[in-house]
N, C-alpha and C positions, 0 to 999 in steps of 0.2 A: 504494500500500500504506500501511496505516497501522499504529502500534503503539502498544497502549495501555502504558505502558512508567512504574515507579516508578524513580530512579535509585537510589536507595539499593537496588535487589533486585539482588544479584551474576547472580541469575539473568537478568534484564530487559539488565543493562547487557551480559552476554553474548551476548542473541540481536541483541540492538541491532548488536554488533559484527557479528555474524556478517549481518547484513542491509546494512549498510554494506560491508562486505568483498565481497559479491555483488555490490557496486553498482546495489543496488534504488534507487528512489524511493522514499523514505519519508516520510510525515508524523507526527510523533512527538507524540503525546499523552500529556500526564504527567496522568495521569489525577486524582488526589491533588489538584494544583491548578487543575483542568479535570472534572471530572467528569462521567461521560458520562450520557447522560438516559435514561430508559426507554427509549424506543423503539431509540434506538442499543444498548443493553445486548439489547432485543428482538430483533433483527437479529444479534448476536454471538450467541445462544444457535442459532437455526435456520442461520447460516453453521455454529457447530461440529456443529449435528446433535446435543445433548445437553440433558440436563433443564439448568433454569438453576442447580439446586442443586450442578451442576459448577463452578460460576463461584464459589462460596463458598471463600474459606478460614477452612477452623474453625479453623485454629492461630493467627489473632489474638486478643489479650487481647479486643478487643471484641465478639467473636463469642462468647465465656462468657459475659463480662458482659449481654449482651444477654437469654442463657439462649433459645435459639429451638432450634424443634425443627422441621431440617428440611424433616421427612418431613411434618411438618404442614402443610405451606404449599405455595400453590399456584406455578409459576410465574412469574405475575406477582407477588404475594407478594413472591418471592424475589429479585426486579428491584428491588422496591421497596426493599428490604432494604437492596440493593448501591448503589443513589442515591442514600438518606440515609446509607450507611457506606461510602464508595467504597476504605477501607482492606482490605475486606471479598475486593475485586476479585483473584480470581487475575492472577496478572501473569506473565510477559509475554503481552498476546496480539497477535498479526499479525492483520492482515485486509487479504484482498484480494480484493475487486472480491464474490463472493458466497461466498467461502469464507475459513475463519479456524482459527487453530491457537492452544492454547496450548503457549508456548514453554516447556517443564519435558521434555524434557531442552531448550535453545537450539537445539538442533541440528534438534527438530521444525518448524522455521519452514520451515526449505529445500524443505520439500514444499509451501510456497505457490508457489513458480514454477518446480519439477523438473515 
């Protein structure tokens, strides 16, 4: 399993726990000083099953500043986005093996190995 995981997000460091506490295997990606590349962002978007304009957070100061719309962009677009702004990255996300959860509530991850 892996998680793409900021420490500073009370959220992130919560499912962390909660993944640790299960005593998963984890490999922890701080994504911020690692950032993950297209195609692993690629592969995150069809394990969650969701447009990838899920994976945005527009409550970042840089996602105004940027001023982008969405709705206007395609997909890949929107991967591209998240690889030049990896701040962008909703967080926490789990991934395991061909499926992946974002963790908001923490508590969603547990359905990677329930």
């Amino acid at each position: 399993m892996r998680i793409f995981h900021n420490p500073r997000c009370s959220k992130s460091r919560q499912t962390l726990q909660l993944i640790m506490e299960a005593r998963q295997e984890v490999e922890v990606i701080e994504y911020l000083e690692n950032p993950p590349t297209f195609q692993e962002l690629r592969s995150v978007v069809t394990a969650l099953g969701i447009a990838a304009s899920g994976l945005v957070r527009t409550s970042e100061a840089v996602f105004r500043e940027l001023g982008v719309d969405l709705a206007t962009l395609s997909d890949d677009a929107v991967i591209e986005l998240i690889v030049a702004n990896p701040i962008l990255l909703q967080r926490p996300i789990g991934v395991d093996s061909d499926k992946a959860i974002i963790g908001r509530p923490p508590e969603n991850v547990l359905r990677l190995w329930s």
